[in-house]
C-alpha positions as CSV (number, residue, x, y, z in Angstrom):
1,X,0.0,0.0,0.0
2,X,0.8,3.6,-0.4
3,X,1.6,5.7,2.5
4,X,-1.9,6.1,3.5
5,X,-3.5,6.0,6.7
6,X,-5.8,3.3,7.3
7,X,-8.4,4.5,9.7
8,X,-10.2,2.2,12.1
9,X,-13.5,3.2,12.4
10,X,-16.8,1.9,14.5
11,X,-18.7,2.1,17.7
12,X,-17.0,1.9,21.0
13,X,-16.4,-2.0,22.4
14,X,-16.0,-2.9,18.1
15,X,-12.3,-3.6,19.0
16,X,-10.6,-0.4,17.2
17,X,-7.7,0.3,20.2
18,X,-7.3,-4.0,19.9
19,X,-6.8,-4.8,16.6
20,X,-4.9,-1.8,15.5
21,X,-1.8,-2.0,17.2
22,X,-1.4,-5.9,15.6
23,X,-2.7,-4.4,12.2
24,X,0.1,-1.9,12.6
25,X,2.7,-5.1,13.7
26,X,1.2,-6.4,10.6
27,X,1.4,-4.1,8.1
28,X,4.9,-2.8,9.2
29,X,3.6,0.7,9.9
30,X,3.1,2.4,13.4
31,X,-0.3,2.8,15.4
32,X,-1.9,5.8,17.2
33,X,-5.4,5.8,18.8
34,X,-7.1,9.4,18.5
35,X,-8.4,9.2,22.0
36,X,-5.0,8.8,23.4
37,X,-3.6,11.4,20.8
38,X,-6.6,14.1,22.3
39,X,-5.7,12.9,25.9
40,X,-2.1,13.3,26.3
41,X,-2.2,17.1,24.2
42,X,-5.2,17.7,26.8
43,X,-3.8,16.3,29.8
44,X,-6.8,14.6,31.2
45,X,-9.1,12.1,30.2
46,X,-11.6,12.0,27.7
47,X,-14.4,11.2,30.6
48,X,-13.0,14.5,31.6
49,X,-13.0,16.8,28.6
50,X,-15.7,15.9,28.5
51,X,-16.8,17.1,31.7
52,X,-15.0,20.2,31.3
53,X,-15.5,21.0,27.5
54,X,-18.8,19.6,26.5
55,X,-18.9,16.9,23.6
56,X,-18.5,20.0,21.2
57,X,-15.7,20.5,22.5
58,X,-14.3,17.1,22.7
59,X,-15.1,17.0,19.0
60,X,-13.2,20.2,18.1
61,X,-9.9,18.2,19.6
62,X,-11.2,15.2,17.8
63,X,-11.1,17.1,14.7
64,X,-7.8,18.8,14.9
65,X,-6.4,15.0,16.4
66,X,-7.2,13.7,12.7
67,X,-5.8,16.3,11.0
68,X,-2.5,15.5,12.5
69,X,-2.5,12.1,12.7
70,X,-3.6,12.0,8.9
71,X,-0.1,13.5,7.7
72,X,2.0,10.9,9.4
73,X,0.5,7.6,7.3
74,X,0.2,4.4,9.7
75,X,-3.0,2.5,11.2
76,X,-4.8,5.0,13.6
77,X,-8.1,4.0,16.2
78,X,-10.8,6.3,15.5
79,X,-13.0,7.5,18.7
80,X,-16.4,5.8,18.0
81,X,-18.0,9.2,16.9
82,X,-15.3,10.9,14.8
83,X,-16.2,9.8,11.6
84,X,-20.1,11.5,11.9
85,X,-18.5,14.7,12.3
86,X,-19.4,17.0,9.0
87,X,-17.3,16.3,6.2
88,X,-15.0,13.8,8.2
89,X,-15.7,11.0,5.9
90,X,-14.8,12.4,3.1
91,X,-11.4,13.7,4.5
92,X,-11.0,9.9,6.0
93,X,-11.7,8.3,2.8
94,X,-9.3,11.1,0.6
95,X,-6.1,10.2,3.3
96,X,-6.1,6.6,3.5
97,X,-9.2,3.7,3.6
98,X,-11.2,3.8,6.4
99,X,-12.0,-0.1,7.9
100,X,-15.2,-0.4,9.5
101,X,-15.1,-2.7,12.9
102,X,-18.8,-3.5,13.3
103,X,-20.5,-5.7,16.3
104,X,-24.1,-6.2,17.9
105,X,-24.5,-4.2,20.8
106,X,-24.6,-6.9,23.0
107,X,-20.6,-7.5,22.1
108,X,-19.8,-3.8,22.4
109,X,-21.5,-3.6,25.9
110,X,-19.6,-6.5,27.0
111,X,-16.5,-4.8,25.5
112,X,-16.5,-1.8,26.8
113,X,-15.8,-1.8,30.7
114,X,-16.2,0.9,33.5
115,X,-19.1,2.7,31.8
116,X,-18.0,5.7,34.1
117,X,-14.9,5.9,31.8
118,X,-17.1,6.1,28.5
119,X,-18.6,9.4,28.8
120,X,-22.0,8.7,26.3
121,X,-22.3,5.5,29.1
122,X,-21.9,7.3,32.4
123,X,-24.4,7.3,35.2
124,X,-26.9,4.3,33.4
125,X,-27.9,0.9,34.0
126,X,-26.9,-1.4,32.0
127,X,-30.0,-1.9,30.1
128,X,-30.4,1.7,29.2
129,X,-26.8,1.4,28.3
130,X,-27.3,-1.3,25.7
131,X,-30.5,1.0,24.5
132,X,-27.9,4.0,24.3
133,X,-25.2,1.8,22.6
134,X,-28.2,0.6,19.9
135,X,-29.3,4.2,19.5
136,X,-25.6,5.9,18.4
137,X,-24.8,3.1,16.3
138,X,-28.5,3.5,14.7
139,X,-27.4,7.3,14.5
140,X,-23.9,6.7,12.9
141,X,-24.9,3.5,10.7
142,X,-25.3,5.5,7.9
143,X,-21.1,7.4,8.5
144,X,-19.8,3.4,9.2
145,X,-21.1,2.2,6.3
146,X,-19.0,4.8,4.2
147,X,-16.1,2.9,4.7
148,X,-14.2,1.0,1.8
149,X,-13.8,-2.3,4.0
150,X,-16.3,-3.7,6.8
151,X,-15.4,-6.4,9.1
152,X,-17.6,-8.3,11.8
153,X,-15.8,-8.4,15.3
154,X,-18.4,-10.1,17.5
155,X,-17.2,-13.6,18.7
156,X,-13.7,-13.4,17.1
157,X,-10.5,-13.0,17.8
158,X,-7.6,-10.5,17.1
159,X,-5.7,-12.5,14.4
160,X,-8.5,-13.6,12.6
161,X,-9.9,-9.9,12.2
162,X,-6.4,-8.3,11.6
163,X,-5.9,-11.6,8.6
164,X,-9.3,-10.3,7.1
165,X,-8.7,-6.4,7.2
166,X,-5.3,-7.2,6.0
167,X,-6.5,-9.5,2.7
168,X,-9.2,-7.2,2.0
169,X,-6.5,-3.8,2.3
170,X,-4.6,-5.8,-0.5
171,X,-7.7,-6.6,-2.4
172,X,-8.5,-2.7,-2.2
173,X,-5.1,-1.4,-2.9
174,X,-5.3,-3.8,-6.1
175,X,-8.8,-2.5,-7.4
176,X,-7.3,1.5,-6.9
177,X,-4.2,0.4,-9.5
């Protein structure tokens, strides 16, 4: 492949900050997650930008994260909402493919841990919490499924996933040549 980014894209829990650091291993490139990117310019967590900033503001970082991260090529972990920012698509698709990590709800509820730590989660039950899960992946369906490659994460493991994204990169680097 050329140098461009591949972007890992999909809800929280999908398995973005797993697989991308073997993808990375894999490909022979280096790996940055945009959370951890917005967190260490910030200083604080994202639970707490949140807190402080609001998720517009969180999203502003988000924003200016990408932009950076897009320049230096590699395999970078998309925060489950980035890509249904305006336009972001379209500027993910133009510097690199975007892969789309997709799973049932049910698999990204049982992914995702401390729900205080997951800002969207904080502060509710885990039923409403699936419910909220089902309702931003509902809400950003229509961003995922702008991505060049799509790959189902529930019920497998790392290597088989990063095998799959990595046969279907080559098969997309062949159709762009």
């Amino acid at each position: 492949m050329r140098g461009d980014t591949v972007w890992l894209v999909g809800m929280m829990g999908a398995g973005k900050s797993t697989v991308g650091p073997v993808l990375a291993r894999c490909l022979g490139r280096k790996f940055a997650d945009s959370d951890a990117e917005i967190e260490r310019e910030a200083g604080a967590q994202v639970s707490e930008i949140f807190t402080r900033e609001g998720e517009a503001g969180f999203r502003e970082r988000e924003r200016a994260a990408v932009a950076r991260l897009a320049h230096r090529g590699g395999v970078v972990a998309l925060g489950g909402g980035a890509i249904a920012q305006e336009g972001l698509a379209e500027e993910l698709a133009a510097t690199g493919v975007v892969v789309y990590l997709a799973a049932a709800p049910e698999t990204l509820l049982a992914r995702t841990g401390d729900p205080e730590s997951r800002p969207l989660l904080r502060g509710l039950a885990e039923s409403d919490r699936v419910r909220r899960l089902e309702a931003l992946q509902v809400e950003r369906e229509a961003y995922y499924r702008t991505a060049a490659i799509t790959v189902q994460t529930d019920g497998r493991d790392v290597d088989a996933i990063v095998e799959e994204i990595r046969d279907k990169l080559a098969k997309e680097q062949a159709r762009k040549e």
